[in-house]
N, CA, C and O atoms as a Tripos MOL2 file, in Angstrom:
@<TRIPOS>MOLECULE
protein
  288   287    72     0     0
PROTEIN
NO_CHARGES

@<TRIPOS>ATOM
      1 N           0.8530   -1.1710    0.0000 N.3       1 UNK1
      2 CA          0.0000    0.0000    0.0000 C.3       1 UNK1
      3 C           0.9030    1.2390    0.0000 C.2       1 UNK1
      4 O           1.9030    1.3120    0.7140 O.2       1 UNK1
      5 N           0.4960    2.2310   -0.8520 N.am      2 UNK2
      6 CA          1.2570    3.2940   -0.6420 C.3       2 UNK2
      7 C           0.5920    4.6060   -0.0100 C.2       2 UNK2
      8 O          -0.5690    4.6270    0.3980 O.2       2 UNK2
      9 N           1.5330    5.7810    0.0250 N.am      3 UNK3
     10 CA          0.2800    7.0650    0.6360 C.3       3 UNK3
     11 C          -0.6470    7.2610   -0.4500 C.2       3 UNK3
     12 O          -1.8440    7.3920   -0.1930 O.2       3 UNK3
     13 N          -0.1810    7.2980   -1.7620 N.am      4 UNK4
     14 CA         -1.7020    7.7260   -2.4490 C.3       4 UNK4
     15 C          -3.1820    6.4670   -2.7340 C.2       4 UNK4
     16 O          -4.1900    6.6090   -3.4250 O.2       4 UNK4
     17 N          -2.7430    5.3200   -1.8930 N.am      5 UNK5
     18 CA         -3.5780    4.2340   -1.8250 C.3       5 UNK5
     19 C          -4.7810    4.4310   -0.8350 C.2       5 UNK5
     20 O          -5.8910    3.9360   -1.0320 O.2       5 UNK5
     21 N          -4.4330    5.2390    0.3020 N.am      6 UNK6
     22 CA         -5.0990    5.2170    1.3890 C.3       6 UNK6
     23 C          -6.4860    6.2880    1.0990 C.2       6 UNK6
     24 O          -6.3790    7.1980    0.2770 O.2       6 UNK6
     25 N          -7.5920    6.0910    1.7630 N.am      7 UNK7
     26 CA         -8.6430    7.2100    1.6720 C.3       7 UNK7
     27 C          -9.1560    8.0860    2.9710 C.2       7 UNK7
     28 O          -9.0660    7.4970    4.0480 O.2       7 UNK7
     29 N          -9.5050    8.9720    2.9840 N.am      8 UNK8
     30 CA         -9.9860    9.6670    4.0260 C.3       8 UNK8
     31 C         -11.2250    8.4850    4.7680 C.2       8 UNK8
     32 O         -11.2840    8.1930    5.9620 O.2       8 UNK8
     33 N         -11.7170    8.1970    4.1630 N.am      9 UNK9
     34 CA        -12.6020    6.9260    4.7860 C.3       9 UNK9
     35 C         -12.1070    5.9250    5.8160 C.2       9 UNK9
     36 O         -12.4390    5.5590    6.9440 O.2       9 UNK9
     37 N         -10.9930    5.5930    4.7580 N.am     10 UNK10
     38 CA        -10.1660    4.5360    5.9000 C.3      10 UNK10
     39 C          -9.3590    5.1170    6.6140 C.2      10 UNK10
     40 O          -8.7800    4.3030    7.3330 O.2      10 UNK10
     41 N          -8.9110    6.5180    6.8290 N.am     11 UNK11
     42 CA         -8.0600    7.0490    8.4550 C.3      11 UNK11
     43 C          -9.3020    7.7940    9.0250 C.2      11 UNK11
     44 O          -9.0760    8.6670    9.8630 O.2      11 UNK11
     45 N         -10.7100    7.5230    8.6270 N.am     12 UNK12
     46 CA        -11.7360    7.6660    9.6230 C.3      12 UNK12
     47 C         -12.0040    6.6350   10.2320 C.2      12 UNK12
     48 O         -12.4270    6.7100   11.3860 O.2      12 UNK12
     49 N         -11.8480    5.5820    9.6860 N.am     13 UNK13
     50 CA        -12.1020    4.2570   10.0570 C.3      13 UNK13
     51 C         -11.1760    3.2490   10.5920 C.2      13 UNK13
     52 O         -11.5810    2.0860   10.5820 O.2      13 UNK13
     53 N          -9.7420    3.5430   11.1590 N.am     14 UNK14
     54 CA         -9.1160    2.9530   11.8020 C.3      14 UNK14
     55 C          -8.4030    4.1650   12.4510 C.2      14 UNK14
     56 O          -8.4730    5.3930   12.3980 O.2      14 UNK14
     57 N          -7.6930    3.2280   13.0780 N.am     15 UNK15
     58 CA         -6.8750    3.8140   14.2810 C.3      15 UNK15
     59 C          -5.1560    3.8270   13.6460 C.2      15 UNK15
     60 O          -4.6620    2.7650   13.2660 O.2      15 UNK15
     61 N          -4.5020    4.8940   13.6020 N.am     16 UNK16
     62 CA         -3.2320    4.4730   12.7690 C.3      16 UNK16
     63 C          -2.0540    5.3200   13.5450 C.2      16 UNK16
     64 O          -2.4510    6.3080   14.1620 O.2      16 UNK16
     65 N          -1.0640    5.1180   13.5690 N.am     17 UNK17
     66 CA          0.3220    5.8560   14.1580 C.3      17 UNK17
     67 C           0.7240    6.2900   12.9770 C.2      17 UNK17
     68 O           0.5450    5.8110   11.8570 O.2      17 UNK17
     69 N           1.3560    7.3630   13.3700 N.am     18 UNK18
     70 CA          2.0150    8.4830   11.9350 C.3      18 UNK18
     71 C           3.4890    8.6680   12.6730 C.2      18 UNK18
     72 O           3.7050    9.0730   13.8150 O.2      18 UNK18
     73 N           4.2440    8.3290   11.8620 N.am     19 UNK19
     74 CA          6.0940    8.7570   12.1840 C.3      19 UNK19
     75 C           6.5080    9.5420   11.0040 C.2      19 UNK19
     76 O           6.3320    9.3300    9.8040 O.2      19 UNK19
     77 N           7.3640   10.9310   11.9170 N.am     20 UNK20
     78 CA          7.8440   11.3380   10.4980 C.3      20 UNK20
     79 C           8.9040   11.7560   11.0890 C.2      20 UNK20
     80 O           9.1300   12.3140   12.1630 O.2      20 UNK20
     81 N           9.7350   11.2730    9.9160 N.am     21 UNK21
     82 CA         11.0630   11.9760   10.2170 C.3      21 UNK21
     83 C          11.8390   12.8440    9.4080 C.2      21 UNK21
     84 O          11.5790   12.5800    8.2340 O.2      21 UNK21
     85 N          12.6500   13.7330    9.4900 N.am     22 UNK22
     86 CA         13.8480   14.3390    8.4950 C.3      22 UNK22
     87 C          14.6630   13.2870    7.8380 C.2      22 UNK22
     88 O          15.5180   12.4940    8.2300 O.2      22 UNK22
     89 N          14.2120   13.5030    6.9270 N.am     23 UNK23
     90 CA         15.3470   12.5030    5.9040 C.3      23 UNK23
     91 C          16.6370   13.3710    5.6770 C.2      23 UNK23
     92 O          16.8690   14.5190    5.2980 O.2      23 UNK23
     93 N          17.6390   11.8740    6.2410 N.am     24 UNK24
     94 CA         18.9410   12.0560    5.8590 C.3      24 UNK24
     95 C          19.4370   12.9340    4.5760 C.2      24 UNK24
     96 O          20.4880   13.5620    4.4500 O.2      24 UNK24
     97 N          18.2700   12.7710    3.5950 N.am     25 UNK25
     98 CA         19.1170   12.7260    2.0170 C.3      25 UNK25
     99 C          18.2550   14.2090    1.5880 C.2      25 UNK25
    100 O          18.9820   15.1060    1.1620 O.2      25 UNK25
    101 N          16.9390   14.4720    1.6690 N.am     26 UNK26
    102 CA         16.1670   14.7360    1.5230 C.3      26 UNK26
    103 C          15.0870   15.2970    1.9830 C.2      26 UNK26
    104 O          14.2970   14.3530    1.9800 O.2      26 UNK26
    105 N          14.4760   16.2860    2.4120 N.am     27 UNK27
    106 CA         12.6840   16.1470    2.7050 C.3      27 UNK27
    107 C          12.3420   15.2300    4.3630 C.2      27 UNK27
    108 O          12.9350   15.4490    5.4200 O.2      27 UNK27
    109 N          11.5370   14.4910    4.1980 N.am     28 UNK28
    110 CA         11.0670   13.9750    5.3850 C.3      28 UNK28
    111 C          10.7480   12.0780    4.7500 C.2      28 UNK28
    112 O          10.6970   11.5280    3.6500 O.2      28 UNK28
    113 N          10.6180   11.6960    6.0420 N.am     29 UNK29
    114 CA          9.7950    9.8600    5.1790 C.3      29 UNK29
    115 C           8.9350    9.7940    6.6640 C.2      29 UNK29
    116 O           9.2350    9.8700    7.8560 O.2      29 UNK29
    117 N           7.6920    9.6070    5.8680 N.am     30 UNK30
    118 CA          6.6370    9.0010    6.5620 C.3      30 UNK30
    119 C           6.5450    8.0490    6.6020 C.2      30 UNK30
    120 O           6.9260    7.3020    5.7010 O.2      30 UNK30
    121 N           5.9570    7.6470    7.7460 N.am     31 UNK31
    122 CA          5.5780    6.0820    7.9460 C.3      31 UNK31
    123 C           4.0050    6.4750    8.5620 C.2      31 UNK31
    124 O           3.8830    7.5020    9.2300 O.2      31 UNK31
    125 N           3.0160    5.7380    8.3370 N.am     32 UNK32
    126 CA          1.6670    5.1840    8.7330 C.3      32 UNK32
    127 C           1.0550    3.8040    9.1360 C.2      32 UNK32
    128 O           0.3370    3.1340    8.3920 O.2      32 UNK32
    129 N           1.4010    3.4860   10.3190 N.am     33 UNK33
    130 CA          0.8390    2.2040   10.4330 C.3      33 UNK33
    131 C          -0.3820    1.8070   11.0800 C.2      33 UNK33
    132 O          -0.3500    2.1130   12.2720 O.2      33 UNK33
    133 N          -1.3040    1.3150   10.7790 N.am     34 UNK34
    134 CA         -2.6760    0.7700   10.9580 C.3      34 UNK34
    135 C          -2.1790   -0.9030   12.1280 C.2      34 UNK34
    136 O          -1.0860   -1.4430   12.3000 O.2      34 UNK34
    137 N          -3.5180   -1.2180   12.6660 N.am     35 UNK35
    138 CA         -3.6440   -2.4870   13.2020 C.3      35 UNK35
    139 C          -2.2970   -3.7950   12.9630 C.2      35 UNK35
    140 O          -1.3850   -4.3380   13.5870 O.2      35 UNK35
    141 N          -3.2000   -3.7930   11.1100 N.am     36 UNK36
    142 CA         -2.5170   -4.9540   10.2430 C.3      36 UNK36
    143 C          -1.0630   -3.7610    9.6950 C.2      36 UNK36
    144 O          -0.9260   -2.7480    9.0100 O.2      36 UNK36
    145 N          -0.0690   -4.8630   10.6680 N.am     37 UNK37
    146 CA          1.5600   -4.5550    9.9790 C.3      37 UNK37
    147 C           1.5450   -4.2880    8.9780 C.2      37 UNK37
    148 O           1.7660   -3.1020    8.7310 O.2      37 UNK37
    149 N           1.1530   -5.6610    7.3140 N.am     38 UNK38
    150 CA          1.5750   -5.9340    6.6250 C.3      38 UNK38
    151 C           0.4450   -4.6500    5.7590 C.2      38 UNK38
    152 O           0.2380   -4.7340    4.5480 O.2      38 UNK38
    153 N          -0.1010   -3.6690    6.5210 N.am     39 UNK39
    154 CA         -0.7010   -2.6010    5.4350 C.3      39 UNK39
    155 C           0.2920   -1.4340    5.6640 C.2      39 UNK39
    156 O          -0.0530   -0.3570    5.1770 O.2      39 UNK39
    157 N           1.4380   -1.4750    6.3110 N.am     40 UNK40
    158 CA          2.1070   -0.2570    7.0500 C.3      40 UNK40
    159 C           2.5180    0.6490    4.9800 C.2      40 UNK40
    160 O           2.7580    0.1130    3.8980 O.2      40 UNK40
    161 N           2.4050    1.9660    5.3630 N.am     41 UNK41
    162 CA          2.7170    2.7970    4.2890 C.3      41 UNK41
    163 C           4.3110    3.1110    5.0600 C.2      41 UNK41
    164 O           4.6660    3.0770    6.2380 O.2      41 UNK41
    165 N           5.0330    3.4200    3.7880 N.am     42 UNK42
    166 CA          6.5090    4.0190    3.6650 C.3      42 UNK42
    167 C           6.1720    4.9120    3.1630 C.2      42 UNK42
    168 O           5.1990    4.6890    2.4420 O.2      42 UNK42
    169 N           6.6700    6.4170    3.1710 N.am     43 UNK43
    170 CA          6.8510    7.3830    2.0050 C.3      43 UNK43
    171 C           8.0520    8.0690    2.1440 C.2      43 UNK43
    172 O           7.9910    9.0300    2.9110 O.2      43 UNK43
    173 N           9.3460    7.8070    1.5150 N.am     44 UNK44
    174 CA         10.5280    8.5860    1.6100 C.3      44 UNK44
    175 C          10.6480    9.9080    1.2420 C.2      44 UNK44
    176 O           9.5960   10.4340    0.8790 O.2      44 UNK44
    177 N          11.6120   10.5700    1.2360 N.am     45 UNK45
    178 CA         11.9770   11.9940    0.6810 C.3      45 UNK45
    179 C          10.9810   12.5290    0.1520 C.2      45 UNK45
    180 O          11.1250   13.0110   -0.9720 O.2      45 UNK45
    181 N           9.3050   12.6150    1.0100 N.am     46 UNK46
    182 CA          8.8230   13.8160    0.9900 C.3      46 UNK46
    183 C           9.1080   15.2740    0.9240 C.2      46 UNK46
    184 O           9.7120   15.8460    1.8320 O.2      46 UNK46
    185 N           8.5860   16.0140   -0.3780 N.am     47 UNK47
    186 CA          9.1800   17.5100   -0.0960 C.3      47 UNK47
    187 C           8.4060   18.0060    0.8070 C.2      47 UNK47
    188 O           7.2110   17.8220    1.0390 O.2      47 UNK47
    189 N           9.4530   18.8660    1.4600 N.am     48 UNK48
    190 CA          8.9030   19.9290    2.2080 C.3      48 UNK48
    191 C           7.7540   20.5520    2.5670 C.2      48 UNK48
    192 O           7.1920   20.7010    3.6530 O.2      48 UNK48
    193 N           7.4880   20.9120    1.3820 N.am     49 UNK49
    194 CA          6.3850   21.4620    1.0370 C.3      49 UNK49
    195 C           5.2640   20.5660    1.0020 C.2      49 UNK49
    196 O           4.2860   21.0240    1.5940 O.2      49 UNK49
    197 N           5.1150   19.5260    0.5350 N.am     50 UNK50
    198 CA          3.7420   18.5770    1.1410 C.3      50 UNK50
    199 C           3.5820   18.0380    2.3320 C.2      50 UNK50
    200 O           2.5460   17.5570    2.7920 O.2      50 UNK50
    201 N           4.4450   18.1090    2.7450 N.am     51 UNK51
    202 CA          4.5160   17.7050    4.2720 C.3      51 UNK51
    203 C           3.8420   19.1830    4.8180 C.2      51 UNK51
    204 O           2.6410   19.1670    5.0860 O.2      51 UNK51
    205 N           4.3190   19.9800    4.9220 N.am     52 UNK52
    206 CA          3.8600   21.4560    5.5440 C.3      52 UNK52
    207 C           2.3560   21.6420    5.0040 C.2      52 UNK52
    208 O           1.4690   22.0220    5.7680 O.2      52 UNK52
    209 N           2.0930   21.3320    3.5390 N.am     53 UNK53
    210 CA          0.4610   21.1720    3.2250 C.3      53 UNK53
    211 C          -0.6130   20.2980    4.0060 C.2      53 UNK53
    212 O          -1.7210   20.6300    4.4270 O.2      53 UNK53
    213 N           0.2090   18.7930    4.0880 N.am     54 UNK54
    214 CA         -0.6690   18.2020    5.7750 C.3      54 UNK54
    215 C          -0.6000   18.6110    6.5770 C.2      54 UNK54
    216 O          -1.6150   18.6400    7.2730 O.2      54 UNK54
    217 N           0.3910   19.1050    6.9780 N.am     55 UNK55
    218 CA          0.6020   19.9770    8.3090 C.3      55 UNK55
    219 C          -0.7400   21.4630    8.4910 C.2      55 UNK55
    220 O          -1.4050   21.6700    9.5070 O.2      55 UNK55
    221 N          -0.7790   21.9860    7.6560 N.am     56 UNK56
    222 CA         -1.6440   22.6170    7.5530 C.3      56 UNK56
    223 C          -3.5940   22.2120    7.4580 C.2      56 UNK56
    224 O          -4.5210   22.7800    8.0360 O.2      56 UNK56
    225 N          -3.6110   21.1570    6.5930 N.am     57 UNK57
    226 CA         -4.7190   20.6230    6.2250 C.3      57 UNK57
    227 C          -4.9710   19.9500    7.9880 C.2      57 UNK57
    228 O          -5.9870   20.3400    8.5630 O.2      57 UNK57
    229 N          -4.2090   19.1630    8.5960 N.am     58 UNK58
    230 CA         -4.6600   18.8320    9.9160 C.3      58 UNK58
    231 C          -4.8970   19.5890   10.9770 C.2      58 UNK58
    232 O          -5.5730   19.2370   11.9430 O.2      58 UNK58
    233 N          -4.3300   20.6930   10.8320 N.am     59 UNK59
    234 CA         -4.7770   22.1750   11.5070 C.3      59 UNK59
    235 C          -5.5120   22.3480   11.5210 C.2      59 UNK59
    236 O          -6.1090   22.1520   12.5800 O.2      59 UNK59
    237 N          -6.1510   22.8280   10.5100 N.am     60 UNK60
    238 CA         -7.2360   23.5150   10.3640 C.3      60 UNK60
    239 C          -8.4740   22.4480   10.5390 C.2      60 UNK60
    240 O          -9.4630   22.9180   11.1010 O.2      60 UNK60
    241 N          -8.5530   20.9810   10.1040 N.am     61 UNK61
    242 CA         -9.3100   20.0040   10.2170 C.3      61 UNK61
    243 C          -9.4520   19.6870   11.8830 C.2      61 UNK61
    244 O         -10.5370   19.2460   12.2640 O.2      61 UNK61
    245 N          -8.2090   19.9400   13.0290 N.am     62 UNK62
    246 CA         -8.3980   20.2800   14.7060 C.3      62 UNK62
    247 C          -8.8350   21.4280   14.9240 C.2      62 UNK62
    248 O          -9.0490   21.6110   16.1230 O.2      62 UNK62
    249 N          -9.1830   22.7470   13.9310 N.am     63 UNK63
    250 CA         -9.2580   24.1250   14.7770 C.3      63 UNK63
    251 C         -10.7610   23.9400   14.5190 C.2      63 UNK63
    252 O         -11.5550   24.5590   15.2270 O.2      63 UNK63
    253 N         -11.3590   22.8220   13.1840 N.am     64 UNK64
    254 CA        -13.1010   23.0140   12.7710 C.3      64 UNK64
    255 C         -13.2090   21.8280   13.9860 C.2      64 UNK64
    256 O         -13.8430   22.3340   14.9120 O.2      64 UNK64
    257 N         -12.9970   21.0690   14.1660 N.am     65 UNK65
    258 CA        -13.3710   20.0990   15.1210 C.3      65 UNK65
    259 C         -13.2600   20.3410   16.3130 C.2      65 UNK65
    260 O         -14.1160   19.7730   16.9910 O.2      65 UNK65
    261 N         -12.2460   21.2230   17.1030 N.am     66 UNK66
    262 CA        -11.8470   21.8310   18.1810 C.3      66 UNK66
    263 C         -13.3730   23.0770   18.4290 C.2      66 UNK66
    264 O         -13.8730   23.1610   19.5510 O.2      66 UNK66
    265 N         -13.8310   23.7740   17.4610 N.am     67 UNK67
    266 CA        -15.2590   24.2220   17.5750 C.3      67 UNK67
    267 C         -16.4300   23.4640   17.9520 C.2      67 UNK67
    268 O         -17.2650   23.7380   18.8150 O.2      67 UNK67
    269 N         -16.3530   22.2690   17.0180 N.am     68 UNK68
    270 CA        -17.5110   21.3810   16.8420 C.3      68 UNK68
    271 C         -17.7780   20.1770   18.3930 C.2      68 UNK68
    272 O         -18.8470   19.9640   18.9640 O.2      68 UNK68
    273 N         -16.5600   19.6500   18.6830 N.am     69 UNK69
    274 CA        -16.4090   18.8960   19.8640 C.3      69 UNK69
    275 C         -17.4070   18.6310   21.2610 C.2      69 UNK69
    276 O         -17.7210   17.5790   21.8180 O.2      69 UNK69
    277 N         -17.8410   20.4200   21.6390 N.am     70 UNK70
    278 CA        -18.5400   20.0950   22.6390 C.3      70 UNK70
    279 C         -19.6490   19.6740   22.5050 C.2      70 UNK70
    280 O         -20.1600   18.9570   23.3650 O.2      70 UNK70
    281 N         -20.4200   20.1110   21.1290 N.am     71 UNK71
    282 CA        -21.8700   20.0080   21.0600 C.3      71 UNK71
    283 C         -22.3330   18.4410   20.5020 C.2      71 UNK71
    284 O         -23.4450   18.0930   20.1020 O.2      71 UNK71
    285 N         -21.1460   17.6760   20.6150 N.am     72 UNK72
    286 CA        -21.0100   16.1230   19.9170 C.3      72 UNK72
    287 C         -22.0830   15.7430   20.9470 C.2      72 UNK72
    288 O         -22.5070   14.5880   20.9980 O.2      72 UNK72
@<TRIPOS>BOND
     1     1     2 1
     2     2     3 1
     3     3     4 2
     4     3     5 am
     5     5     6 1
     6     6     7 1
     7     7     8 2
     8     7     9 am
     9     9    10 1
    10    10    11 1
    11    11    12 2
    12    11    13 am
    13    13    14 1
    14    14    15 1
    15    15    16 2
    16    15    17 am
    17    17    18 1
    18    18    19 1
    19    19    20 2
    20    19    21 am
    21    21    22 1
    22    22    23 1
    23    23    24 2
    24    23    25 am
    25    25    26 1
    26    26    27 1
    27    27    28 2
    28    27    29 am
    29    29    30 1
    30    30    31 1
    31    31    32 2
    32    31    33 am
    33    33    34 1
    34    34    35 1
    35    35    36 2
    36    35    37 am
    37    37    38 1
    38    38    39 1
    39    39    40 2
    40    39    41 am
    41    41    42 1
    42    42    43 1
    43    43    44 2
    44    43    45 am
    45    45    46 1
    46    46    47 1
    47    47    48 2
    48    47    49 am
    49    49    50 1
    50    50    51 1
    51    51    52 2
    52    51    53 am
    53    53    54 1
    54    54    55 1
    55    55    56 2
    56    55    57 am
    57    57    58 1
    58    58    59 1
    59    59    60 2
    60    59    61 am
    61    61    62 1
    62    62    63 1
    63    63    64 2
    64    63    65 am
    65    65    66 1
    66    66    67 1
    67    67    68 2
    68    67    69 am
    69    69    70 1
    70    70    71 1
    71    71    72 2
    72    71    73 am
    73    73    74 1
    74    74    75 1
    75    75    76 2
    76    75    77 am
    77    77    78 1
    78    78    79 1
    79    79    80 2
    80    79    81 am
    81    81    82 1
    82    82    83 1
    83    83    84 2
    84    83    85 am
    85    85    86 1
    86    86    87 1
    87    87    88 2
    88    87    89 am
    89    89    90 1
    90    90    91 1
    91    91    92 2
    92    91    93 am
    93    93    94 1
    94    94    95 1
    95    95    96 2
    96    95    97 am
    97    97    98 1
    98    98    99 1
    99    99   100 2
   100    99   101 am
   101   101   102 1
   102   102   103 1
   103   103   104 2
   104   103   105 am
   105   105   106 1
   106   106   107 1
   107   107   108 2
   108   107   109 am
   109   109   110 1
   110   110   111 1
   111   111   112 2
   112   111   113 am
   113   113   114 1
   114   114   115 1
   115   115   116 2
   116   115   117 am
   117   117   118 1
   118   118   119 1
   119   119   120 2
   120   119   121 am
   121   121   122 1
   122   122   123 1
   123   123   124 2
   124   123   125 am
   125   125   126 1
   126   126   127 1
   127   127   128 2
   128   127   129 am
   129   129   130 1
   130   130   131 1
   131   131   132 2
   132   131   133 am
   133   133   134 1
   134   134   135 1
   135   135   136 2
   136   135   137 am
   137   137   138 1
   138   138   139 1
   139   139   140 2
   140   139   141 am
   141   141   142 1
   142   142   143 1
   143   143   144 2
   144   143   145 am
   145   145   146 1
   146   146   147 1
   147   147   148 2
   148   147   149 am
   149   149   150 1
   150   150   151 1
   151   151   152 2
   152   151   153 am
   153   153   154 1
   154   154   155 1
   155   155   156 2
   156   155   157 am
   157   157   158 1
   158   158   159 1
   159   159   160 2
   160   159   161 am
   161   161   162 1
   162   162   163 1
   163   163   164 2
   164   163   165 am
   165   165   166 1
   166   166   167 1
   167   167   168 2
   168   167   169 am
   169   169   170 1
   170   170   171 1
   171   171   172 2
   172   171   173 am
   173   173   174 1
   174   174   175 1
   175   175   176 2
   176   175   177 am
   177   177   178 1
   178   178   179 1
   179   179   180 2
   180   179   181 am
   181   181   182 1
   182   182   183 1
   183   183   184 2
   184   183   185 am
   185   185   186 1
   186   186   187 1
   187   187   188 2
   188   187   189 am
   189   189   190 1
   190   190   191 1
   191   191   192 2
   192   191   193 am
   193   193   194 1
   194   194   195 1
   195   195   196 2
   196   195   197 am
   197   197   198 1
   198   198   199 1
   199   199   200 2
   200   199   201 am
   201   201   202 1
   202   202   203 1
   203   203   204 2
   204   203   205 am
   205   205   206 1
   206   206   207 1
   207   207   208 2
   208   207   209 am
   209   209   210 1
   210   210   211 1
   211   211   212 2
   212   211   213 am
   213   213   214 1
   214   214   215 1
   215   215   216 2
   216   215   217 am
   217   217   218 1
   218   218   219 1
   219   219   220 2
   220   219   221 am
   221   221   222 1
   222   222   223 1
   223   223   224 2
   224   223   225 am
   225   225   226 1
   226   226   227 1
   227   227   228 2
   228   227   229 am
   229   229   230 1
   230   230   231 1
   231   231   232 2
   232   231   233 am
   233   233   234 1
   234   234   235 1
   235   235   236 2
   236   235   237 am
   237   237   238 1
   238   238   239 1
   239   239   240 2
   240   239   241 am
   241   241   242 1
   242   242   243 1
   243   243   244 2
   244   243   245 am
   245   245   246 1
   246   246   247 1
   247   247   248 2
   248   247   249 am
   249   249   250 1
   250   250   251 1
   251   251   252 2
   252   251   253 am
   253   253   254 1
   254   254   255 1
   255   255   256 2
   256   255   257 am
   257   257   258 1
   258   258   259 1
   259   259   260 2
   260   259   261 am
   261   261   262 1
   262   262   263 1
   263   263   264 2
   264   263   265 am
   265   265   266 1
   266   266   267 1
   267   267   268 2
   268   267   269 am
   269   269   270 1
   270   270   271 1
   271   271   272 2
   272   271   273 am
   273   273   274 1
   274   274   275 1
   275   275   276 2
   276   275   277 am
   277   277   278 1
   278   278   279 1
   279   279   280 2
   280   279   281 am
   281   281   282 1
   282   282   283 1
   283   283   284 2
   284   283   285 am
   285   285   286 1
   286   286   287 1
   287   287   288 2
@<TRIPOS>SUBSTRUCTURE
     1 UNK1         2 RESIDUE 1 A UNK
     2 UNK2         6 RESIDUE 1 A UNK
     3 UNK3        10 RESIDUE 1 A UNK
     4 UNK4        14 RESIDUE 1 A UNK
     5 UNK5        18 RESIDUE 1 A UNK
     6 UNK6        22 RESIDUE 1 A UNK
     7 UNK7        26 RESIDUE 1 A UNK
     8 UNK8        30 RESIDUE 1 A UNK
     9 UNK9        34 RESIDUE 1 A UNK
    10 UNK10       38 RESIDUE 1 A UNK
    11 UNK11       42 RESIDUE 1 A UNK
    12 UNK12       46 RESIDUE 1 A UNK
    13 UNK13       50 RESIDUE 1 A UNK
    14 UNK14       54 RESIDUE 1 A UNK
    15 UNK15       58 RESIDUE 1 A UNK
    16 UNK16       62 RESIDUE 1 A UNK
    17 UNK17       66 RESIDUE 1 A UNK
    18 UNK18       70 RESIDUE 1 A UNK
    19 UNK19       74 RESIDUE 1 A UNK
    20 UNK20       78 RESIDUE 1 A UNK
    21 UNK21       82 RESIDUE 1 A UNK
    22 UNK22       86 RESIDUE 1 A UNK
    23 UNK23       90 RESIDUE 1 A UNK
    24 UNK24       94 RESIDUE 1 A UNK
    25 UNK25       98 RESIDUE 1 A UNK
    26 UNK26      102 RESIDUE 1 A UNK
    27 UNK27      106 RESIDUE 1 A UNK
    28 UNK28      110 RESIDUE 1 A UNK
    29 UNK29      114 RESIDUE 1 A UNK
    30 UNK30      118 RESIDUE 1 A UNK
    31 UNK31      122 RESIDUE 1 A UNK
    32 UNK32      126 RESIDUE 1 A UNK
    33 UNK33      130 RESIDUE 1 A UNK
    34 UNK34      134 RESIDUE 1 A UNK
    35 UNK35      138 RESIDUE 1 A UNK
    36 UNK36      142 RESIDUE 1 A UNK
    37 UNK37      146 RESIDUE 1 A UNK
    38 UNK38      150 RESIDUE 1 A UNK
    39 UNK39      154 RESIDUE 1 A UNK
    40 UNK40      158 RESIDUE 1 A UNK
    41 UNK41      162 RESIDUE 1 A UNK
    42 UNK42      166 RESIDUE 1 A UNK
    43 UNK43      170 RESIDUE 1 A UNK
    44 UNK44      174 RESIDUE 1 A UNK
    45 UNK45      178 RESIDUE 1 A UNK
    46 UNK46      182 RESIDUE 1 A UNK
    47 UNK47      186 RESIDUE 1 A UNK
    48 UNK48      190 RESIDUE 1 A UNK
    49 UNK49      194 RESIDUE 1 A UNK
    50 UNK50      198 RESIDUE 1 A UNK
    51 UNK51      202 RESIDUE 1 A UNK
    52 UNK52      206 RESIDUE 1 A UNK
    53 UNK53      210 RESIDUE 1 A UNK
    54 UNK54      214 RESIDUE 1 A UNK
    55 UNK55      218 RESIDUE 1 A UNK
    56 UNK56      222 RESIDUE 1 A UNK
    57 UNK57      226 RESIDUE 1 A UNK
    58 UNK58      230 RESIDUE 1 A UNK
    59 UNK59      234 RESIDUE 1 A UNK
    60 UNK60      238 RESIDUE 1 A UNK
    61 UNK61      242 RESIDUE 1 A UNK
    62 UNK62      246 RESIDUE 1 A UNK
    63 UNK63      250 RESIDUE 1 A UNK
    64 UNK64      254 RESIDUE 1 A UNK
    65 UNK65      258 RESIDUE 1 A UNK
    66 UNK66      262 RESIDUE 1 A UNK
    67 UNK67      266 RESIDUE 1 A UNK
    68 UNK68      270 RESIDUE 1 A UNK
    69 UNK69      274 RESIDUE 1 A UNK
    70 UNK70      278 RESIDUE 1 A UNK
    71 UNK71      282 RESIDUE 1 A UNK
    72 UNK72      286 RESIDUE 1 A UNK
């Protein structure tokens, strides 16, 4: 499985750990792992810049939910 395999459906629908690190060479490498090991995503030498675009997109997706929360 890769990152562009995955859907917003399914990281609504499971529970997953996110690792990211500075790549040695490059950018950053993600890792995503779910339940099942053998679905774990790799993504190496992410640029910068898409990384900082999730970074942003999950922001703002905690600052609408961080509103919405109490009235759940």
């Amino acid at each position: 499985m890769s990152i562009g395999d995955i859907t917003l459906e399914e990281l609504m629908g499971e529970d997953y750990q996110v690792l990211l690190k500075k790549s040695p060479t490059f950018g950053f490498d993600l890792y995503i792992e779910g339940d099942d090991i053998d679905e774990a995503i790799e993504s190496k030498g992410v640029h910068p810049y898409a990384i900082e675009s999730l970074a942003n997109f999950c922001r703002s997706f905690l600052a609408s939910y961080s509103r919405l929360e109490p009235s759940l």
